[in-house]
MMTF fields as JSON, N, C-alpha, C and O atoms, coordinates in Angstrom:
{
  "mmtfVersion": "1.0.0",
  "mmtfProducer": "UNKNOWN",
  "numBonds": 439,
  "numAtoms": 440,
  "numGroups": 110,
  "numChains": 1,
  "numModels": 1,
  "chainsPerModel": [1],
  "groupsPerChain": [110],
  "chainIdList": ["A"],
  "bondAtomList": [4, 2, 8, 6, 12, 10, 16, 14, 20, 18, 24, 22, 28, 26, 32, 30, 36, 34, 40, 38, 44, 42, 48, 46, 52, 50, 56, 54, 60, 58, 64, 62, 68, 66, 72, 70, 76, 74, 80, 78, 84, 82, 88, 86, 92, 90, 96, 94, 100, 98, 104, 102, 108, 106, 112, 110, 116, 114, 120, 118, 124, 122, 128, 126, 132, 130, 136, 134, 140, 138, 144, 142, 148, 146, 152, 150, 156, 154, 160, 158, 164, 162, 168, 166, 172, 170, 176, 174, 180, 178, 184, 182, 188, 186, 192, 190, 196, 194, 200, 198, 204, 202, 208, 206, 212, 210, 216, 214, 220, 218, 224, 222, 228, 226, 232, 230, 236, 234, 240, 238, 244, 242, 248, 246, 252, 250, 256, 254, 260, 258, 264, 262, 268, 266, 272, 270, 276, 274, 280, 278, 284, 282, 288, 286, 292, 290, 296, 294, 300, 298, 304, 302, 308, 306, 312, 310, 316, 314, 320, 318, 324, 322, 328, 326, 332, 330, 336, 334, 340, 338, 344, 342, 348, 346, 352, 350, 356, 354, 360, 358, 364, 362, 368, 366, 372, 370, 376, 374, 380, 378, 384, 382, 388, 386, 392, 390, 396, 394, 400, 398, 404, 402, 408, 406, 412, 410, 416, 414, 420, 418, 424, 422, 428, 426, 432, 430, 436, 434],
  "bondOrderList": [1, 1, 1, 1, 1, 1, 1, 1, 1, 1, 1, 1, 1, 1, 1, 1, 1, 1, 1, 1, 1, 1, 1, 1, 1, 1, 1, 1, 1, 1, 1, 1, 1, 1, 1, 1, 1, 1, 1, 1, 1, 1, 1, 1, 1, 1, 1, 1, 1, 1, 1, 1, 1, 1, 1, 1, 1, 1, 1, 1, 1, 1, 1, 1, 1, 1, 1, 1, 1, 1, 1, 1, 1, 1, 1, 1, 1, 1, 1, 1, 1, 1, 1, 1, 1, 1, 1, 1, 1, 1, 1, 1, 1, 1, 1, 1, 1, 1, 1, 1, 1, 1, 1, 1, 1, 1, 1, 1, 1],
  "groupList": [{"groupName": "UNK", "atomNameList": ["N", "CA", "C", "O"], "elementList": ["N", "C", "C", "O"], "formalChargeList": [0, 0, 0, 0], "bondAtomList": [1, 0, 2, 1, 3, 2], "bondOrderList": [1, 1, 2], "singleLetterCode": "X", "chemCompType": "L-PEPTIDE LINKING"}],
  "groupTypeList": [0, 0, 0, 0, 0, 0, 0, 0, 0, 0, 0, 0, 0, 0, 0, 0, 0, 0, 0, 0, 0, 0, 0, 0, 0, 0, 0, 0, 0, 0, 0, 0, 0, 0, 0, 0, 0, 0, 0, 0, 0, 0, 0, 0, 0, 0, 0, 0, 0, 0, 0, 0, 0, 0, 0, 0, 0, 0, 0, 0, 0, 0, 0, 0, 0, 0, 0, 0, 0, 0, 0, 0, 0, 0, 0, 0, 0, 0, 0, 0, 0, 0, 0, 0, 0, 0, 0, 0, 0, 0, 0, 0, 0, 0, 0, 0, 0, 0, 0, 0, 0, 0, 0, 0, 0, 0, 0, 0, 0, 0],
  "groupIdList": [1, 2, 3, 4, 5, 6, 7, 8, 9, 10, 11, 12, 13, 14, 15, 16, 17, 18, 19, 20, 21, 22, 23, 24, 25, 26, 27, 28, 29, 30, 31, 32, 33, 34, 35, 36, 37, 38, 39, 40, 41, 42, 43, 44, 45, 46, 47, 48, 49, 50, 51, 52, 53, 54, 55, 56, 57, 58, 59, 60, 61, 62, 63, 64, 65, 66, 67, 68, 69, 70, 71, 72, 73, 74, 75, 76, 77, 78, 79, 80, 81, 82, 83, 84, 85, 86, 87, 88, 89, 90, 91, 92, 93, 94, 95, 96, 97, 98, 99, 100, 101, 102, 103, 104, 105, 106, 107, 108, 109, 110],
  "secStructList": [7, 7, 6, 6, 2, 2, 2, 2, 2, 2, 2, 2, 6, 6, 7, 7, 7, 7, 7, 3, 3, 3, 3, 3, 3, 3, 6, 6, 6, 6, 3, 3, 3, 3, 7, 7, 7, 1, 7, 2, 2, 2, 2, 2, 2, 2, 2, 2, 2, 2, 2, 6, 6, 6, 7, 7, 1, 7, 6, 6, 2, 2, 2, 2, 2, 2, 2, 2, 7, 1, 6, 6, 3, 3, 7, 7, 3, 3, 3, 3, 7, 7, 7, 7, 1, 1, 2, 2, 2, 2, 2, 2, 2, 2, 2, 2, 2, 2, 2, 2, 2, 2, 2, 2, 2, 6, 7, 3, 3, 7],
  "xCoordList": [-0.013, -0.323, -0.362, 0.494, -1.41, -1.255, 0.054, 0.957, -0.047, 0.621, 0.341, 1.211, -1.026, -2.074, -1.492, -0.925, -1.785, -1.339, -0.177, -0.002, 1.355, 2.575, 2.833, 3.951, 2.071, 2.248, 2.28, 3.227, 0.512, 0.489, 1.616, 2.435, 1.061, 2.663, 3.84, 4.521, 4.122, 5.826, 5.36, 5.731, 4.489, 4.084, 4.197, 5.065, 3.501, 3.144, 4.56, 4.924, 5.715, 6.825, 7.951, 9.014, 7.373, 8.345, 7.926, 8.667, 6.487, 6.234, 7.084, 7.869, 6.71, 7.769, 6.769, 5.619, 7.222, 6.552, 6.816, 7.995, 5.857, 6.109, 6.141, 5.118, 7.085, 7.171, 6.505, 6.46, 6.094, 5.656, 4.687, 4.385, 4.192, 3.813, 1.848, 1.185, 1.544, -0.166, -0.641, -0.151, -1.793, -2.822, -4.224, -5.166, -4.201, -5.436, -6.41, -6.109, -7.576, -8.242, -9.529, -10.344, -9.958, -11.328, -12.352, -12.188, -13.374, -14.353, -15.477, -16.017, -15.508, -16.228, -15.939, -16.609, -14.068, -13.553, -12.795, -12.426, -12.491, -11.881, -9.638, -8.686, -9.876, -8.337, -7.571, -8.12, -6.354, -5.432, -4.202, -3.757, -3.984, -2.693, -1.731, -2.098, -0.447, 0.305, 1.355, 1.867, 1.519, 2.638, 3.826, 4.179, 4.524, 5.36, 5.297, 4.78, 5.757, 5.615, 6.438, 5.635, 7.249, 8.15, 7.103, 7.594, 5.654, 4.54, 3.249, 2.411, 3.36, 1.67, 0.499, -0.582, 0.989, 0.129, -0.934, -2.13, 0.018, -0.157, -0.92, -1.691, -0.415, -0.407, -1.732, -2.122, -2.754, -4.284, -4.414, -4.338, -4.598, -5.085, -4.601, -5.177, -3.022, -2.636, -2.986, -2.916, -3.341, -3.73, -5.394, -5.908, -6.093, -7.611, -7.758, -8.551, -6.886, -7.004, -6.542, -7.217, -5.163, -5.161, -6.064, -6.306, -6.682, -7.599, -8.979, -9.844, -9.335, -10.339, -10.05, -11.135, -9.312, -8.735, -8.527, -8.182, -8.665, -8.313, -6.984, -6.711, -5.684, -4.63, -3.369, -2.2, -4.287, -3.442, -2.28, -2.727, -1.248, -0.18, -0.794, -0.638, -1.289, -1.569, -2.475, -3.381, -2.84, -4.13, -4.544, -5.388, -4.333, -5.424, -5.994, -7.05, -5.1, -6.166, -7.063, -8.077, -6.598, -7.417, -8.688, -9.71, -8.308, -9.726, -10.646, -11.798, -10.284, -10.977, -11.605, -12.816, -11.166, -11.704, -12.696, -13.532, -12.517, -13.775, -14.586, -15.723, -14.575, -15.474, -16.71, -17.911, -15.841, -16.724, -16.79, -17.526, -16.19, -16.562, -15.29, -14.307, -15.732, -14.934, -15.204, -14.332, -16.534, -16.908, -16.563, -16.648, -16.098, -15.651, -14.461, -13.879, -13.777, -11.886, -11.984, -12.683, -10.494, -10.456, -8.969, -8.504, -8.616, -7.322, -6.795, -7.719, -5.564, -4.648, -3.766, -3.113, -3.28, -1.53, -1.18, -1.831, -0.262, -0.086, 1.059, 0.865, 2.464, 3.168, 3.985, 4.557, 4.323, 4.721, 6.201, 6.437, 7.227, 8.817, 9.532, 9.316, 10.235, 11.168, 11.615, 11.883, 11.713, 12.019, 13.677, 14.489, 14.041, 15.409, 16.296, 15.937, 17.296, 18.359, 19.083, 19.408, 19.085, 19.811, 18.264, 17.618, 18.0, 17.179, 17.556, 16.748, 18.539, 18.927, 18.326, 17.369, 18.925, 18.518, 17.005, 16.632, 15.863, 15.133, 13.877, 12.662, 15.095, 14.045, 14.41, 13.719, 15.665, 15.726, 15.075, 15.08, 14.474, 13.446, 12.617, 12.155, 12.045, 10.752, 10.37, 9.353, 11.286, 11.212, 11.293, 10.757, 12.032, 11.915, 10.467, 10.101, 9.839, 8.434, 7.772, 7.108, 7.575, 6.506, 6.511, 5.466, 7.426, 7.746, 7.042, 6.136, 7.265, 6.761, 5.202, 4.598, 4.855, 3.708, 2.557, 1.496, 3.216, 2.87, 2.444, 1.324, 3.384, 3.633, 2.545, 2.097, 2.118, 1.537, -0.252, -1.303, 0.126, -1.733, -2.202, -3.337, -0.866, -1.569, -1.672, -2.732, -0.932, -1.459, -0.726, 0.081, -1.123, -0.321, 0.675, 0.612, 1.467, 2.379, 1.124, 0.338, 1.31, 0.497, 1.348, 1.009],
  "yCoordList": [31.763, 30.365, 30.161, 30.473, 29.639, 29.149, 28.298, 27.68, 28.397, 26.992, 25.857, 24.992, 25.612, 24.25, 23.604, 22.527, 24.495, 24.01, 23.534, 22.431, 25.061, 24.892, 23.625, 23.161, 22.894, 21.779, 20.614, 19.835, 20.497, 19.491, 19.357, 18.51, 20.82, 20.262, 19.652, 19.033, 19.867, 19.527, 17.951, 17.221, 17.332, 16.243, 15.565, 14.698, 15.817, 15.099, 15.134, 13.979, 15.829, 15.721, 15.011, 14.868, 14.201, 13.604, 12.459, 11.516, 12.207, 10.687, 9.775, 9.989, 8.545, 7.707, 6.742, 6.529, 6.113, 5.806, 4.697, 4.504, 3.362, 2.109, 1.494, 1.598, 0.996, 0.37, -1.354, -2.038, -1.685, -3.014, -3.641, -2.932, -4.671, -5.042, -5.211, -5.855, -4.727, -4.801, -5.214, -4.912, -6.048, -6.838, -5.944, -5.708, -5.669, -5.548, -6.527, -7.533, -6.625, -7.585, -7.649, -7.029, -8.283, -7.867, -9.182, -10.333, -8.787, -9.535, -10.236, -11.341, -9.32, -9.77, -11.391, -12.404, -10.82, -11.683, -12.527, -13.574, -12.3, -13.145, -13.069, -13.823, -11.511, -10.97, -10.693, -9.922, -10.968, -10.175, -9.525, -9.727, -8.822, -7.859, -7.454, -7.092, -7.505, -7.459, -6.56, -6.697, -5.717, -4.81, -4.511, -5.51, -3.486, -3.226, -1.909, -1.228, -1.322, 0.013, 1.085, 0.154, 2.138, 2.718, 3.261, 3.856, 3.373, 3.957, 3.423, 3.485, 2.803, 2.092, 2.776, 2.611, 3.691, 4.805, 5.393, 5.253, 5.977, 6.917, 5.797, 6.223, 4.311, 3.688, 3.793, 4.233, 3.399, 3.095, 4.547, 4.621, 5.542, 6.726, 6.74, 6.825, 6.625, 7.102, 5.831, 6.13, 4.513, 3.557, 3.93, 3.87, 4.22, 4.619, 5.804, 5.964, 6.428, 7.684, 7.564, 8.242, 6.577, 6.75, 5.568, 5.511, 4.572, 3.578, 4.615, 4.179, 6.088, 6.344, 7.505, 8.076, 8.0, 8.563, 7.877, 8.456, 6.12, 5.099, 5.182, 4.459, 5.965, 5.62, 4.815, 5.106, 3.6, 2.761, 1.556, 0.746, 1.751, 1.047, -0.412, -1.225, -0.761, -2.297, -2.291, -1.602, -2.978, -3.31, -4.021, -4.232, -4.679, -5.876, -5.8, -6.358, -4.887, -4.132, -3.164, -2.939, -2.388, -1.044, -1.833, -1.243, -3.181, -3.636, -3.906, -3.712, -4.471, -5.087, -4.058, -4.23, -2.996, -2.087, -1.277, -0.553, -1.484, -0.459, -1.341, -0.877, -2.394, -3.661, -3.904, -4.121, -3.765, -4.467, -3.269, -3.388, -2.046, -0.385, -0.538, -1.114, -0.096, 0.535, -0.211, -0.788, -0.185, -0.955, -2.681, -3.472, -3.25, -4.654, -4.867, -5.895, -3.537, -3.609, -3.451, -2.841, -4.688, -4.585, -3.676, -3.409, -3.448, -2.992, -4.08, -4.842, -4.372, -4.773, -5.044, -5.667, -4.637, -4.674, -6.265, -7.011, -6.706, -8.08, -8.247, -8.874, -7.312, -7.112, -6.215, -5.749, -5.729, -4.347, -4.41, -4.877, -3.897, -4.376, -3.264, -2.054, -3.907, -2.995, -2.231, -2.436, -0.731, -0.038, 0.028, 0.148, 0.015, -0.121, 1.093, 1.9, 1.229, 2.779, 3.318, 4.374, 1.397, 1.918, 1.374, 0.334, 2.747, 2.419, 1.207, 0.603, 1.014, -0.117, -1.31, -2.039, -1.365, -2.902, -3.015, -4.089, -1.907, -1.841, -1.881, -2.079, -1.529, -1.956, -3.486, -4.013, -4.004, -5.124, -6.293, -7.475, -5.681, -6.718, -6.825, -7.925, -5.319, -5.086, -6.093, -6.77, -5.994, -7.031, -8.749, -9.709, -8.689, -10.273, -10.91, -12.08, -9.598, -10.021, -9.935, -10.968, -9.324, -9.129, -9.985, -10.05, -10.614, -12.285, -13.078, -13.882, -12.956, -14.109, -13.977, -15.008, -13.502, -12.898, -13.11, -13.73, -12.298, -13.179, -14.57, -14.893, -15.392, -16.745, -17.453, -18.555, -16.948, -17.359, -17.017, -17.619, -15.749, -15.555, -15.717, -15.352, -16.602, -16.651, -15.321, -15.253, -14.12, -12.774, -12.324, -13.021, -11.17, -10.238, -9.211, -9.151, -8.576, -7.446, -6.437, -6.573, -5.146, -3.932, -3.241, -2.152],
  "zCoordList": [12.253, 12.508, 14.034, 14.862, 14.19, 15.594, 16.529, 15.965, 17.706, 17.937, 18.228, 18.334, 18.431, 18.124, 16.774, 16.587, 16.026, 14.267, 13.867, 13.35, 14.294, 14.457, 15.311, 15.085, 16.284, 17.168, 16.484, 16.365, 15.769, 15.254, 13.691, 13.336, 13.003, 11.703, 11.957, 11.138, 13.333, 13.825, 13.917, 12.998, 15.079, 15.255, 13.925, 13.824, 12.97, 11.888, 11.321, 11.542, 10.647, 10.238, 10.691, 10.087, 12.754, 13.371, 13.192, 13.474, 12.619, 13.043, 12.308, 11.384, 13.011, 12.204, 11.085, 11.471, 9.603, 8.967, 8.828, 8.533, 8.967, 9.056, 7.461, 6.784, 7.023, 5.77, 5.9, 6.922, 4.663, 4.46, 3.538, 2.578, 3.595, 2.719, 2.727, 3.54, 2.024, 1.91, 0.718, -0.371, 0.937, -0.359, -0.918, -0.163, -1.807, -2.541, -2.399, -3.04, -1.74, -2.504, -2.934, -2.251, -3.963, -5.065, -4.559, -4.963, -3.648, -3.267, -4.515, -4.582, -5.197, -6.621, -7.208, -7.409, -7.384, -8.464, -7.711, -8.243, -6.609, -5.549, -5.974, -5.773, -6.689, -7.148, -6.284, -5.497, -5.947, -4.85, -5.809, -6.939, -4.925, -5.275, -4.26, -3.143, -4.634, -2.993, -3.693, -4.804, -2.865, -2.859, -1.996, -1.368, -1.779, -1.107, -0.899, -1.784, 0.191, 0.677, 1.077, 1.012, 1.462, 2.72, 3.424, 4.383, 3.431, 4.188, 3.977, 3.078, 5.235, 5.189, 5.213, 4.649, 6.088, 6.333, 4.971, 4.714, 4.42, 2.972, 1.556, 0.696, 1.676, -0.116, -0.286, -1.367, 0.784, 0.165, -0.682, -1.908, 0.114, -0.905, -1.929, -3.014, -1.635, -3.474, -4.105, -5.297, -4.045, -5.031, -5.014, -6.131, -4.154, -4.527, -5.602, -6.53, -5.208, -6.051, -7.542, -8.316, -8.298, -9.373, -9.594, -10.8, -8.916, -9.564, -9.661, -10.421, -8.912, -9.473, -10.628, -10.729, -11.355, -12.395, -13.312, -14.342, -13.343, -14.324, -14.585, -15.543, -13.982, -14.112, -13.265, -13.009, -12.965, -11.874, -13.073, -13.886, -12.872, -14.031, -13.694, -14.605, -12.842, -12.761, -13.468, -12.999, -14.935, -15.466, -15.478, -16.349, -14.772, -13.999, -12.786, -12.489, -11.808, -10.856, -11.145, -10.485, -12.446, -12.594, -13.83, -14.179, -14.295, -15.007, -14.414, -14.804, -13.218, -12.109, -11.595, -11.462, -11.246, -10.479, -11.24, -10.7, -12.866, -13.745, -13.539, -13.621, -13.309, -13.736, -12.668, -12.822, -11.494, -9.957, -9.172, -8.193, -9.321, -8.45, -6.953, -6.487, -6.884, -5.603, -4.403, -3.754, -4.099, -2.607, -2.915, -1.976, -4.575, -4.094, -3.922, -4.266, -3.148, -3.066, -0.881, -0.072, -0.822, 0.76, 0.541, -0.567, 1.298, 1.313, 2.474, 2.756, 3.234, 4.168, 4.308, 3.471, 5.629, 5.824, 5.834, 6.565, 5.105, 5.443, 6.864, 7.905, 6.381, 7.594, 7.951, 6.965, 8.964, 8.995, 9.547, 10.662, 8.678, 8.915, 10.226, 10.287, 10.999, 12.012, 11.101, 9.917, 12.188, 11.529, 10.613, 11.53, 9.996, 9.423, 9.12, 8.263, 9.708, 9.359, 7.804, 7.261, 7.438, 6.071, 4.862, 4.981, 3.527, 2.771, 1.837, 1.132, 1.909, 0.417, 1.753, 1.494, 2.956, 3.595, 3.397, 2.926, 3.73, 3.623, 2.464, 2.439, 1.435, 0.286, -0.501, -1.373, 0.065, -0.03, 0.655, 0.31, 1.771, 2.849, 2.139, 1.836, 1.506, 1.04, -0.16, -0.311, -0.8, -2.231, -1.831, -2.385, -0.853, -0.493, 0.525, 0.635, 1.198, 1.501, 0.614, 0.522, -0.067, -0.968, -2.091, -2.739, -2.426, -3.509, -1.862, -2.077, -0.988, -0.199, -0.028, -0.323, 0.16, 0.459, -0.796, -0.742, -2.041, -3.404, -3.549, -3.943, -3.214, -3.56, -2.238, -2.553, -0.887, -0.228, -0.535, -0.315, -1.137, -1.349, -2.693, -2.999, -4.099, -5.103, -5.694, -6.316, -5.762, -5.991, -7.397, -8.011, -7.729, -8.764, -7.516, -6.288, -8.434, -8.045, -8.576, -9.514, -7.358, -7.655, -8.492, -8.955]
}
C-alpha cells in the first residue's frame, strides 16, 4: 500500500462526524420526512440505496418514492449539532430536534 493511500485511510478514520437532523423532501407530492442522524455525512446514501432496493422501513417514503422516481426526492441538512462527548446526551438532543423539526415542517419520521 502506498503512503498516499495509508495517508488518506488514516485521514478518513480521524475525521470527525457531524450528527443531526435532515429532511426528505418529495417535490411531486410536496412529502417531507425528517430524521435524525450520528452522521450527516453517510444517511443520504444509505436511505437512497434501500429506497432503491424497495426496502426503506418508511412506507410512505418508499411509496412515494415507487410512485414519483428518484429525481422527485431533495435531500437536506436541517441542523447540524456541536459536537457532543457523551452518546446518550447526544442521542437525546437528537430525538428532541427531530420532534422539533417535525412539528415545524409538518413532516413524517424517516
Amino acid at each position: 500500500m502506498t503512503s498516499a493511500r495509508k495517508a488518506a485511510i488514516a485521514a478518513y478514520k480521524e475525521r470527525k462526524s457531524a450528527a443531526g437532523i435532515f429532511a426528505i423532501r418529495c417535490t411531486a407530492s410536496a412529502g417531507v420526512w425528517v430524521g435524525q442522524t450520528p452522521d450527516l455525512e453517510k444517511i443520504q446514501n444509505r436511505i437512497w440505496f434501500t429506497l432503491r432496493q424497495g426496502s426503506h422501513p418508511c412506507r410512505s417514503l418508499q411509496a412515494a418514492w415507487t410512485t414519483h422516481g428518484p429525481d422527485s426526492f431533495a435531500f437536506e441538512a436541517c441542523e447540524r449539532l456541536e459536537e457532543e462527548d457523551s452518546a446518550y446526551v447526544r442521542d437525546a438532543l437528537l430525538k428532541e430536534r427531530a420532534l422539533h423539526w417535525r412539528k415545524q415542517l409538518g413532516a413524517g419520521a424517516v
